[in-house]
C-alpha positions as CSV (number, residue, x, y, z in Angstrom):
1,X,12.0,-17.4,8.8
2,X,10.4,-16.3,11.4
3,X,6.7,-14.9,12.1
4,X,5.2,-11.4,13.6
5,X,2.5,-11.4,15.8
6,X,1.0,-8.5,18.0
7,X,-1.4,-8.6,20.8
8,X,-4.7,-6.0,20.5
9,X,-6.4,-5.2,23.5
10,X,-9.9,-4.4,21.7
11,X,-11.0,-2.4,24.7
12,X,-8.8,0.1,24.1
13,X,-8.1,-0.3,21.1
14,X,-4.2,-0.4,21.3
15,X,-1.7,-3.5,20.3
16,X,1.5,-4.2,21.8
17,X,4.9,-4.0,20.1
18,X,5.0,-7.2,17.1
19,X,6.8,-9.6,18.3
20,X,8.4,-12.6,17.0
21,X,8.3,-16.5,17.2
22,X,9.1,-19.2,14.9
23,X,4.9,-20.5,14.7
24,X,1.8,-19.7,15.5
25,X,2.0,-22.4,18.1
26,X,4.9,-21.1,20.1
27,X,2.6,-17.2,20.0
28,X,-0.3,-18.8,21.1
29,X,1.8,-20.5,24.2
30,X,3.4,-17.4,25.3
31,X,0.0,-15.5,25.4
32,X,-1.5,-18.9,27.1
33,X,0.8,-18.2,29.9
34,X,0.5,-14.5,30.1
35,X,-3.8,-15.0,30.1
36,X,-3.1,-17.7,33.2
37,X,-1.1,-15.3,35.2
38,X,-4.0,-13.2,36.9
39,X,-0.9,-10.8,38.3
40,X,-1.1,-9.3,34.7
41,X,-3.5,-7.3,33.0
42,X,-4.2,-9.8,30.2
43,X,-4.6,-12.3,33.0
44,X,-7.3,-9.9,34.9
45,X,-9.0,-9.3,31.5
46,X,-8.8,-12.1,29.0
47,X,-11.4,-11.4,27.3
48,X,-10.3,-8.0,25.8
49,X,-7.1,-10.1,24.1
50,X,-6.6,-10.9,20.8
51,X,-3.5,-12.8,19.1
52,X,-3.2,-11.5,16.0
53,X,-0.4,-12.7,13.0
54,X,1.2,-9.8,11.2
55,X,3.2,-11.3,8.6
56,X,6.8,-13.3,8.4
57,X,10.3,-11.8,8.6
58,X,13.1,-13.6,7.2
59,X,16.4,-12.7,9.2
60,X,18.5,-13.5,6.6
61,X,17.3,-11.1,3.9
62,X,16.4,-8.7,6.5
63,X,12.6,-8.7,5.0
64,X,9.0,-8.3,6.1
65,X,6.3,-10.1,4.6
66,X,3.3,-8.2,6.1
67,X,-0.4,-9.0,5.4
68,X,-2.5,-6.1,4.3
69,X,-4.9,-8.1,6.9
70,X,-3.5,-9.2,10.0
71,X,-5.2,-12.8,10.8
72,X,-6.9,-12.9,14.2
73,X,-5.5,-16.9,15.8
74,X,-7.0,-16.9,19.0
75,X,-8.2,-14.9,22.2
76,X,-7.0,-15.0,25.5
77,X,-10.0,-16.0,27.5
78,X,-10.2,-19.1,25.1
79,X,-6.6,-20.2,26.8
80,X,-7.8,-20.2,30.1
81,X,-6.9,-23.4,31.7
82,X,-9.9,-24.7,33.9
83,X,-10.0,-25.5,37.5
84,X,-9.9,-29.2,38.3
């Protein structure tokens, strides 16, 4: 089983393609990394970037589990790793 996820940019009001990963943790760290780099455009606006999980999808079956309400996990600017 794993999980769908999507990234909305809320100030343009777009998502990217879903995405998979087998936990919310393993989302969350790719989007951590992505929100640290400041060569991309998450990284140059954090805060419009929201982590979002769809639903699950179960390779075996070949089914999708969606919510009717995507849950909202975390934004980027809240992964920002401070400056020591």
């Amino acid at each position: 089983m794993m999980k769908v996820f999507a990234v909305k940019d809320t100030a343009s009001k777009t998502t990217t393609n879903p995405f998979f990963a087998p936990t919310n943790r393993d989302a969350m760290e790719s989007l951590k990394q992505v929100a640290n780099d400041d060569s991309s455009n998450i990284g140059k606006y954090p805060e419009d970037f929201e982590l979002y999980c769809l639903g699950d999808y179960d390779s075996r079956t070949m089914a999708f589990n969606l919510s009717k309400d995507p849950d909202l996990l975390v934004r980027a600017d809240s992964l920002l790793e401070k400056l020591q």
